[in-house]
C-alpha positions in Angstrom: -16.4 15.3 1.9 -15.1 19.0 0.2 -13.1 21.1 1.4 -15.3 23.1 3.5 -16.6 20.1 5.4 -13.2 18.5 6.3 -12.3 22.8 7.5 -15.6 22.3 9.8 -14.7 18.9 11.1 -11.1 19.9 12.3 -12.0 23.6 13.7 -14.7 21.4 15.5 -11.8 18.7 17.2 -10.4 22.1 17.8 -13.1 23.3 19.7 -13.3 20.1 21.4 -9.8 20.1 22.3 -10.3 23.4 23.5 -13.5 22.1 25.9 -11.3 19.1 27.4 -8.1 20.9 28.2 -9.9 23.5 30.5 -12.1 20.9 32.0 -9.4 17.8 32.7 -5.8 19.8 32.4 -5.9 22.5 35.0 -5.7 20.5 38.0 -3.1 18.4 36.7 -0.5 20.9 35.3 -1.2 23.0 38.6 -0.1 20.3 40.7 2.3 19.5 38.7 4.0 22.8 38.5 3.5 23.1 42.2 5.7 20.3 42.9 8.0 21.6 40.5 7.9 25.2 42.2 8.5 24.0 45.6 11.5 21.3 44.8 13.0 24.2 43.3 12.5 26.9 45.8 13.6 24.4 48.3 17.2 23.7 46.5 16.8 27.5 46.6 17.0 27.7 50.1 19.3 24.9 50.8 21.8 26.7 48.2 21.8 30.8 50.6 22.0 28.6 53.6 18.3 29.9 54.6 16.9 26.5 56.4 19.9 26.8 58.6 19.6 27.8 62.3 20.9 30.9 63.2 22.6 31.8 66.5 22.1 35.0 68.4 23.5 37.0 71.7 21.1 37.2 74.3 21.9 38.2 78.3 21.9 35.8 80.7 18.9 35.6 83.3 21.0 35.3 86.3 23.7 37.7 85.6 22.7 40.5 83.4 26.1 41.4 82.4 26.8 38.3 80.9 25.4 37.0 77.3 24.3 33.4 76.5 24.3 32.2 72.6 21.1 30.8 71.6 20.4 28.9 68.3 17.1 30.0 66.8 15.6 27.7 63.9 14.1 29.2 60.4 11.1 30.5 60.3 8.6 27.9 59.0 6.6 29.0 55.8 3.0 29.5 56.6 0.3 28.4 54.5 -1.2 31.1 53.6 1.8 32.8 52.5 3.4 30.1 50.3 3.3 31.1 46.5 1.3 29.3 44.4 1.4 27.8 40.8 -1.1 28.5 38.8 -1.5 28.3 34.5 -3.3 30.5 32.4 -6.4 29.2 31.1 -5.3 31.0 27.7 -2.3 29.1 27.6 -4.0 25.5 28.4 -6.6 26.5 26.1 -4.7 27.3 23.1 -2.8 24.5 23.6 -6.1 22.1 23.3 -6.9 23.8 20.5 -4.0 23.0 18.5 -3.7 19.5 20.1 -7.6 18.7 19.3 -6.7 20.2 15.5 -4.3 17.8 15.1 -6.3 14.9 16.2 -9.0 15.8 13.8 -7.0 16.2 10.9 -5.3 13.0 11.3 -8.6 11.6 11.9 -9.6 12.8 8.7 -6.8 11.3 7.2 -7.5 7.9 8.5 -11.1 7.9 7.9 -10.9 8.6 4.4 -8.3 5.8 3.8 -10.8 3.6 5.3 -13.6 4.8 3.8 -11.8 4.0 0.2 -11.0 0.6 1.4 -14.0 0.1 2.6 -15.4 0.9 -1.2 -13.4 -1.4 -2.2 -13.7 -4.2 -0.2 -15.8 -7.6 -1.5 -19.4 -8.0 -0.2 -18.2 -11.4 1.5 -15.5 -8.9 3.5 -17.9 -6.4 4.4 -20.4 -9.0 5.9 -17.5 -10.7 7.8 -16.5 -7.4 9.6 -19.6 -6.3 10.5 -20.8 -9.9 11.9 -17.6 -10.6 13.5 -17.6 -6.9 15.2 -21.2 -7.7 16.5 -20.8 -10.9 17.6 -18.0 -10.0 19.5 -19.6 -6.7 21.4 -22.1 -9.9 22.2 -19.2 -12.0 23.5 -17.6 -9.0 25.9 -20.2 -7.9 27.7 -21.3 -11.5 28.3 -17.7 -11.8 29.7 -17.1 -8.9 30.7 -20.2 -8.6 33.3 -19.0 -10.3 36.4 -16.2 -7.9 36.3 -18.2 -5.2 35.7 -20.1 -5.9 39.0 -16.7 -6.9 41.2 -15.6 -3.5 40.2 -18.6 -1.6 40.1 -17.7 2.0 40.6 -14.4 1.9 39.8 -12.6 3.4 36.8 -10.6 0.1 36.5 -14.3 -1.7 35.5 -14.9 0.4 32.7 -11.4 -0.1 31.6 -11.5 -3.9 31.8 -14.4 -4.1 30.0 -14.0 -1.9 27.2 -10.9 -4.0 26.5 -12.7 -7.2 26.5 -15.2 -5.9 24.3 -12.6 -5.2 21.9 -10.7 -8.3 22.5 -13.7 -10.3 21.8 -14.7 -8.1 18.6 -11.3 -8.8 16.8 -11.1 -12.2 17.9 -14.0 -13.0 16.1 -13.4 -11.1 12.9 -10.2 -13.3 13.1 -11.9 -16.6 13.3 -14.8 -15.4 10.6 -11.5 -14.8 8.5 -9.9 -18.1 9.4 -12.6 -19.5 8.1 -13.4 -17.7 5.0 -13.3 -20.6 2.9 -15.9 -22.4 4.2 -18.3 -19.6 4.5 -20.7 -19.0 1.7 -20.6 -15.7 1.2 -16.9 -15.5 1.2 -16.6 -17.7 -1.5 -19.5 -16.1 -3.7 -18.9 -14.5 -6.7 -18.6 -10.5 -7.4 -21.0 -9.6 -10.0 -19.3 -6.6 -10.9 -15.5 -5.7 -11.5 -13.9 -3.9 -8.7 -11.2 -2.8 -11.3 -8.4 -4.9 -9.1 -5.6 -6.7 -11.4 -4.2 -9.7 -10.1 -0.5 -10.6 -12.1 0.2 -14.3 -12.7 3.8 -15.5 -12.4 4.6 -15.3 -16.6 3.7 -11.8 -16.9 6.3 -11.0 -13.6 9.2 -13.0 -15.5 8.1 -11.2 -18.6 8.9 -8.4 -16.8 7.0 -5.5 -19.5 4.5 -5.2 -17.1 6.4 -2.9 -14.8 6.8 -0.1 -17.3 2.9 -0.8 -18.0 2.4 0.4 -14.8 4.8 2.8 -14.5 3.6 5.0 -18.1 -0.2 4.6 -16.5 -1.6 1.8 -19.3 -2.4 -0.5 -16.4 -4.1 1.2 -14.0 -6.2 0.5 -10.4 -5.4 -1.6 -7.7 -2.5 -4.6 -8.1 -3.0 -7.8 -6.2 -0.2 -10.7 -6.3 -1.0 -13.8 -4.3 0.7 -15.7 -2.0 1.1 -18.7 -4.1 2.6 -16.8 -7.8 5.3 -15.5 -5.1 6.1 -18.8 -4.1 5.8 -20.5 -7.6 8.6 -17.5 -8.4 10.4 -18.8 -5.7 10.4 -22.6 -6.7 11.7 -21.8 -9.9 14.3 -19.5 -8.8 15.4 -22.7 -6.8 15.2 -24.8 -9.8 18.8 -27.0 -10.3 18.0 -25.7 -14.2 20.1 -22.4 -15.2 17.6 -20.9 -17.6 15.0 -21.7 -15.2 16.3 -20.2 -11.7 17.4 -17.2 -14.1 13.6 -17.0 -15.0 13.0 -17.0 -11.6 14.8 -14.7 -10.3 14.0 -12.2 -13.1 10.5 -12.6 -11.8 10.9 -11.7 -8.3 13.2 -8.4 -9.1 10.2 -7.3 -11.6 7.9 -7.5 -8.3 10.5 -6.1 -5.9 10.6 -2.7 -8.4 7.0 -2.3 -8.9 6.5 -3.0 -5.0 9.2 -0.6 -4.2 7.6 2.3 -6.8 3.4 1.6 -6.5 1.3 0.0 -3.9 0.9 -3.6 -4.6 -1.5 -6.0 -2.4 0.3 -9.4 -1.6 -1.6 -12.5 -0.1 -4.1 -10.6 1.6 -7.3 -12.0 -0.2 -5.8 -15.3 -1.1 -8.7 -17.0 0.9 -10.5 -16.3 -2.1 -8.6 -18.7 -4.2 -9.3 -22.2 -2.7 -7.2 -24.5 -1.4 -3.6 -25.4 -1.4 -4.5 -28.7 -3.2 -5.7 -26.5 -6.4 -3.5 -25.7 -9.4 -2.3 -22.6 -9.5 -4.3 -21.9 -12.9 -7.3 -23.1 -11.1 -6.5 -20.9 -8.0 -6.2 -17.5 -10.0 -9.6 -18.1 -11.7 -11.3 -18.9 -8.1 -9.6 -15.6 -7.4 -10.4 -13.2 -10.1 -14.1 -14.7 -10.0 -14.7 -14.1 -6.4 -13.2 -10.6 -6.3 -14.3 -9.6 -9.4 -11.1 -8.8 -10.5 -9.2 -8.9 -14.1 -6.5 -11.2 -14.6 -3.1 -9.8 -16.3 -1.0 -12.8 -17.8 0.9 -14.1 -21.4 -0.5 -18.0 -20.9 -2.4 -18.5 -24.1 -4.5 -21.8 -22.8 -5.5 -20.0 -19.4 -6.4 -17.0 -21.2 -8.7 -18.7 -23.1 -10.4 -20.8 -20.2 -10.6 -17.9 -18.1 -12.5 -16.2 -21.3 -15.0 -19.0 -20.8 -15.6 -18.3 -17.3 -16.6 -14.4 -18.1 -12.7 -13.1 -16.9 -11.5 -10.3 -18.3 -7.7 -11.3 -19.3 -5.1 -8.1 -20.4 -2.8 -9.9 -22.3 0.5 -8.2 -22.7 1.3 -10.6 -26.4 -2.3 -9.2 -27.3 -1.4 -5.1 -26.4 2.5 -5.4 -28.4 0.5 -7.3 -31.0 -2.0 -4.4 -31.3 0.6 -1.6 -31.1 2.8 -2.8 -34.1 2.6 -0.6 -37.0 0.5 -1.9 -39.8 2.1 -2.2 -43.2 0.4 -2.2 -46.6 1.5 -4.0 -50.2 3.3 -1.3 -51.5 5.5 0.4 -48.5 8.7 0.6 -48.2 10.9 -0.8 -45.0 14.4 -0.5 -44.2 15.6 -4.1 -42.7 18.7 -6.0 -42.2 18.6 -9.1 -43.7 20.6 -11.4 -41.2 19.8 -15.0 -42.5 19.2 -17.2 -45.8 15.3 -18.1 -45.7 13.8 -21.4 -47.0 13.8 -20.8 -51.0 16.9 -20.2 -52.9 17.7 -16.6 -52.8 15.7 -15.8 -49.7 16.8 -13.5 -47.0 14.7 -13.1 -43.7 15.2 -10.1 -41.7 13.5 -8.5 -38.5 11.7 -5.6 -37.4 12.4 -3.0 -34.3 9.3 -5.4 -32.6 10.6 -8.9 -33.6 8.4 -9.3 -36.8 10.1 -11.4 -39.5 10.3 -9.9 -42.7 10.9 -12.7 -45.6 13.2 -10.6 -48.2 12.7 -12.3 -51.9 15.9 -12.1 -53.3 17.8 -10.9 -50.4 20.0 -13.6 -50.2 22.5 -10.9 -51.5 21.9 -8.6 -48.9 23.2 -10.5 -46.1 26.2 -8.9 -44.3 25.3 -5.7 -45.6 26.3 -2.8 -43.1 23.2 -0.8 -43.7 19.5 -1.5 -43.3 18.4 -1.9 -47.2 15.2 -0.9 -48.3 12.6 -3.5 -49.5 9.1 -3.5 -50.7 6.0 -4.8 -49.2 4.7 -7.4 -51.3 2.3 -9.5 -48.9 1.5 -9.7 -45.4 0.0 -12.9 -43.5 -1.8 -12.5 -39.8 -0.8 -15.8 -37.8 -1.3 -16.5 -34.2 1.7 -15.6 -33.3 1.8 -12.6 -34.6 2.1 -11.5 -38.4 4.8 -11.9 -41.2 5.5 -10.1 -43.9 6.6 -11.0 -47.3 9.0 -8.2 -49.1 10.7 -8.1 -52.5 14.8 -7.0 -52.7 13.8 -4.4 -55.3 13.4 -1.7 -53.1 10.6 -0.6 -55.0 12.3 0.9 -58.0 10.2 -0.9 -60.2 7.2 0.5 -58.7 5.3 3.8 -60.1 5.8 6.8 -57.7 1.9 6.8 -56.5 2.5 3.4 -55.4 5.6 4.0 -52.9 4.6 4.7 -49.5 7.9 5.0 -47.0 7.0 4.1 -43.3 8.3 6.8 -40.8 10.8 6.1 -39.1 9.4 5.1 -35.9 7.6 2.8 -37.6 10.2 0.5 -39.5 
């Protein structure tokens, strides 16, 4: 809906507003106020003494010359001449106005919230709500109509059995939920991605996926499940050190992105089997009946999720694609820290943790300063690559061959 159509819909709850107020408010704040009026003008009167009675000299019947006091009571109000309250249609109507406004905006607000989820929601959830809501308008009126009859006529009926209707309605959608396992088109699969990524416990104790999502590289929805928060949990419990440290790592990573973006936890894990599963097992159920992609740094279920047409994002495959590529011929600025293999070897590391094997840089330990080698060979492994360098620092070689990295780059 644009602009102008979401203007129309709340000047129309206005107008609404505006219809309701002068139909149902004026008999209530008029009594109301009249109420308030009288209490008032009655502590009024009992403040000047006015409801008091009020003696007065009058002569005597028998003897004229002689005066009798007489008592005489306040004069009653009548009817007709009491004051009464009465509000300004103005008033009550631009109060409805701004009232009904209000409604309609926040209406607005609401619907389009649902509307998105909605969108977003899995076939098998859309099919659940709408059968469980119709089932259960079925199931209210079935046992809501002997009431209905009893209190035929009575604003009370109407009440009871608009509340059963509901009653029934979510009931039902709560039992179709229940049940969402066993249902068949709960547990088919999505046959296009819905653009949700569901995080698996190593990427969480990892813990690079957080500024992922906070510079914007992993966008749409985030899902955890039930089960990777209590696999976190078990290994922060762990009796081993390294482990429980793990653990705990993992569950702060979750807690900042939780406290920074919206993440879904354990709302959809009906989708993921049964308890009994692996966890493995239990992501791939999930990601293949949501349609979702799967974000983790396990080599062996990235692969057999490959097989089963899931897109994996593999944060080892993204640093591996961002390191800067180096040619025979460049030259790098390293610290050598170690002896290598050979005699005369010296193996040294880049900014991103790839090993640089220095020939001749056995010499060049300790040094205080980064020394600059050249490029002589570099080898692509599975675990990322490795490059071969020479301790000449390219002094040997011809100026068109000697190619300097920036500096970001080394």
């Amino acid at each position: 809906m644009n602009h102008r159509g979401k203007l129309a819909f709340v000047i129309v709850c206005g107008i609404l507003g505006v219809i309701l107020s002068l139909t149902l408010l004026p008999p209530v704040v008029d009594g109301f106020g009249q109420r308030l009026f009288d209490s008032l003008r009655e502590e009024s009167r009992k403040d000047t003494g006015s409801d008091k009675a009020t003696e007065i000299q009058v002569p005597d019947k028998d003897d004229p010359s002689k005066t009798t006091t007489v008592k005489v009571p306040p004069v009653a109000d009548e009817v007709g001449s009491r004051p009464e309250f009465r509000t300004h249609p103005i008033a009550i109507g631009l109060f409805g106005f701004i009232v009904g406004m209000v409604v309609g905006g926040t209406l607005l607000r609401v619907g389009e919230r649902l509307g998105e989820k909605w969108e977003k929601s899995p076939s098998g959830d859309k099919v659940t709500l709408m059968l469980g809501g119709f089932t259960g308008v079925i199931a209210g009126i079935v046992v809501s109509t002997p009431f209905w009859f009893a209190l035929q006529g009575r604003p009370e009926g109407a009440l009871l059995m608009l509340g059963l209707v509901m009653g029934c309605s979510a009931a039902m959608i709560y039992l179709l939920r229940s049940l969402g396992p066993y249902l068949p088109w709960e547990t088919s699969a999505v046959s296009k991605r819905t653009g949700l990524k569901v995080l698996d416990t190593n990427v969480l104790i990892d813990g690079r996926v957080y500024d992922l999502i906070r510079t914007g590289f992993l966008d749409g929805d985030l899902y955890v499940p039930q089960f990777v928060l209590l696999e976190l949990q078990h290994i922060a419990d762990s009796s081993d050190g390294l482990r429980r440290q793990r653990g705990r790592r993992g569950l702060d990573v979750i807690n900042r992105i939780r406290a920074e973006f919206d993440v879904e936890v354990g709302t959809r894990d009906r989708y993921a089997g049964t308890e009994k599963d692996q966890v493995d097992t239990r992501l791939m159920k999930l990601c293949k009946s949501l349609g979702a992609d799967l974000v983790s740094n396990d080599f062996n279920l990235n692969k057999t999720a490959s097989v089963q047409d899931i897109k994996v994002l593999n944060i080892n495959d993204l640093a591996l694609a961002l390191r800067p590529n180096v040619l025979p011929g460049e030259l790098l600025s390293v610290q050598v820290m170690k002896e290598g293999n050979q005699v005369g070897q010296g193996v040294g590391y880049l900014d991103d943790g790839t090993m640089v094997v220095v020939e001749g840089g056995a010499g060049l330990i300790g040094a205080e300063e980064p020394s600059d080698v050249v490029v002589t060979q570099v080898i692509q492994t599975e675990r990322g690559k490795m490059i071969f360098a020479d301790a000449g620092g390219g002094e040997s070689l011809p100026d068109g061959q000697r190619r300097r990295l920036p500096r970001g780059q080394r």
